[in-house]
Structure formats: C-alpha cells, structure tokens
N, C-alpha and C positions, 0 to 999 in steps of 0.2 A: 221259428217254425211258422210257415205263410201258410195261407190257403192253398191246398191242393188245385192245380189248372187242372180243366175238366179237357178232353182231348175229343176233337171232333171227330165222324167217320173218316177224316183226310189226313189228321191229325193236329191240325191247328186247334187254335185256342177260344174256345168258344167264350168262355170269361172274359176275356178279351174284348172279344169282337160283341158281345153284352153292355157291358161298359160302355164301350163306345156310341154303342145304338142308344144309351139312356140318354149319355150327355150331351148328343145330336138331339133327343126329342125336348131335352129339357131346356134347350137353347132353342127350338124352334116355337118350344109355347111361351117361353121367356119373351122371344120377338112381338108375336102375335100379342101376347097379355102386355108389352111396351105399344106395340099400335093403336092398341085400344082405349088405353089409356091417354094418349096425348090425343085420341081423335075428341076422348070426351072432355080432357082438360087444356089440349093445345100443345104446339112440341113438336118437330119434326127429325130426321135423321135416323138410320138403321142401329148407327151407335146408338145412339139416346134409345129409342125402342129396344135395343137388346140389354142395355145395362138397367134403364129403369123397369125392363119386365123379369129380370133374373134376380133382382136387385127383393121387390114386390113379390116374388113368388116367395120367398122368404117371409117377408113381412108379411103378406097375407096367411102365408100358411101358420105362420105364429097366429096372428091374432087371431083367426077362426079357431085354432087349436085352445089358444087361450079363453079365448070370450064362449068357449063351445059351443061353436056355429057350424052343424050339418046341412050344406046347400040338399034341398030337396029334388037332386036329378039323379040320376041312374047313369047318364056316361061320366066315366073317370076325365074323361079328356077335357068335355065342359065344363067338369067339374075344377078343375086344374086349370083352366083357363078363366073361368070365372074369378079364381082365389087368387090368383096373381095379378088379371088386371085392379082389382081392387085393390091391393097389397103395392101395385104400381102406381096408382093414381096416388093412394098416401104416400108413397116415398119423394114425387112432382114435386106434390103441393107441400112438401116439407122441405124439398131442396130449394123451390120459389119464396119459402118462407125466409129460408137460411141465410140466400142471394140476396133477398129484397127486392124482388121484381116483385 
C-alpha cells in the first residue's frame, strides 16, 4: 500500500511533478556548492562541480548535523549552499588526498 497521488486541478500528479522540482533544485545547489568549492580549492568541469557538490551536500549536511552547527542566516537556500560547499571542499581535498596529488 503506497502513498496515495495527490491529483492536480487537470488531474496530473502533483507528487510527481514535487519530486521532480526538488531533485532539479537539489542538483542545482549541488552544481553551485561543486563551483565553489573548486574556485576556493581548484578543480574544474560541470561533472566534477555536480558530483563533488551533491557528493558535500551530504557530507556537510552530516557534519553540521553531527558537530551541531546552526549557520546563522535566515535564507534556506544560503543556508544550503553554504553547507554543501563546505561538505564539497572536504570531499576535494579528501579525494586529492586519496589520489595523491
């Protein structure tokens, strides 16, 4: 027994089309939080920027969760993009460790 689809005024599937919309934004701060990261640590490529900032949003969202660290801003979004670039820079400088560069 699944979760009931919510049905739009047309009748499509709003749940649906929800999902979708997250995992577009979560790959677009993913990008951005990967940009940022290699601008402060080095690193170039859209691949590289979207896997090491999807990669970091994890890692950061652990570790702020863990270490219980509330960034002191008020937007979600900066706030979300803050915690991933940094969660991105340590995944880098952990994968440059790995490598041996």
């Amino acid at each position: 027994m699944g979760i009931p689809e919510r049905q739009g005024g047309e009748g499509g599937s709003i749940l649906r089309d929800d999902t979708m919309r997250h995992v577009i934004v979560f790959l677009v701060i993913g990008a951005i939080a990967g940009w940022l990261a290699s601008w402060i640590v080095g690193g170039d490529g859209l691949l590289t920027y979207l896997l090491s900032g999807v990669i970091g949003s994890f890692v950061g969202g652990y570790l702020f969760s863990l270490l219980k660290i509330r960034l002191p801003v008020s937007n979600i979004w900066l706030s979300q993009i803050i915690t991933s670039t940094v969660g991105a820079i340590i995944v880098v400088l952990i994968a440059r460790l790995i490598a041996g560069h």
